[in-house]
C-alpha positions, 0 to 999 in steps of 0.5 A: 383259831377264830378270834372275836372283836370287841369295839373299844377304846385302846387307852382304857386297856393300858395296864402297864400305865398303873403302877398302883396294880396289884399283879393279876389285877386289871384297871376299872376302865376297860369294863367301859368298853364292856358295856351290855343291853339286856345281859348280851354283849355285841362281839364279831366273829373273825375267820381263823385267817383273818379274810374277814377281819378289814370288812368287820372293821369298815362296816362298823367304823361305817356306822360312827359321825366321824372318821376317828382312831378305830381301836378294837380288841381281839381275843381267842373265841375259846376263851367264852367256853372256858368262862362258860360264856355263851354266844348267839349268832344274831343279826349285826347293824352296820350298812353292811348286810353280808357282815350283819349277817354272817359274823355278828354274835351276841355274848348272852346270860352275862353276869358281872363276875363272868364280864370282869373274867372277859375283860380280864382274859382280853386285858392279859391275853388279848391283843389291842389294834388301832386304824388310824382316822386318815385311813378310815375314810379310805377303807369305807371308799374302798368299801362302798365302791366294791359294793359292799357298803352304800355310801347313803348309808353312811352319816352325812359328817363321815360321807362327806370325808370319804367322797373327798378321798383320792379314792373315790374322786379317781373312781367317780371321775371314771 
């Protein structure tokens, strides 16, 4: 089954943390995670077998200031159809052309109600993952040296911890 990612932030979606929730509720602060332009919702598409999925997740933690925690949620990509949702192929913005291409989506037409579905079918059924900010840098060294991502692309703050990576040093020293 080809899944869908969302960037978000892993402590927003803790619903066992809120003894205060009804059952079948979700908290509030996961529809942060949720936020849209113009009705759409940026989603990656990730293969059945997952080759795809380390590309998807250095090409978009490529794009931050920092090498910080990198939290995404994945969910089942049928889940759009059984809430009549959308998607779009579009073009991604992350230095990484084939990623941009090939598996970025838009979730578009999104109404409220149609974004709480989503979120509450992402908080129940959907599974959390984090990539802690010591392997960050590693992974966009592996990355940029497989040619899969410039490193001038890469903000001056993150490029300067990923060309100080053992990776990199090894690499460049050859």
């Amino acid at each position: 089954m080809p899944l869908m990612l969302r960037k978000i932030r892993q402590a927003r979606w803790y619903k066992h943390a809120f003894s205060w929730l009804a059952v079948g509720q979700i908290p509030a602060d996961p529809i942060a995670d949720l936020q849209t332009v113009e009705n759409k919702l940026s989603v990656w598409h990730i293969n059945e077998d997952h080759s795809n999925l380390q590309d998807v997740v250095v090409a978009i933690a490529a794009c931050r200031d920092v090498a910080a925690n990198f939290d995404y949620a994945l969910f089942d990509e049928r889940v759009c159809s059984e809430l009549n949702i959308e998607i779009e192929h579009t073009v991604g913005n992350t230095p990484n052309n084939q990623v941009n291409q090939k598996w970025h989506r838009h979730l578009v037409k999104l109404s409220a109600d149609k974004l709480l579905k989503l979120a509450k079918v992402i908080c129940e059924k959907g599974e959390t993952k984090r990539i802690g900010e010591k392997e960050i840098p590693k992974m966009i060294a592996g990355a940029s040296l497989a040619g899969k991502i410039p490193i001038k692309s890469i903000k001056p703050n993150l490029q300067r911890k990923v060309i100080t990576t053992p990776l990199w040093k090894t690499s460049s020293s050859s």
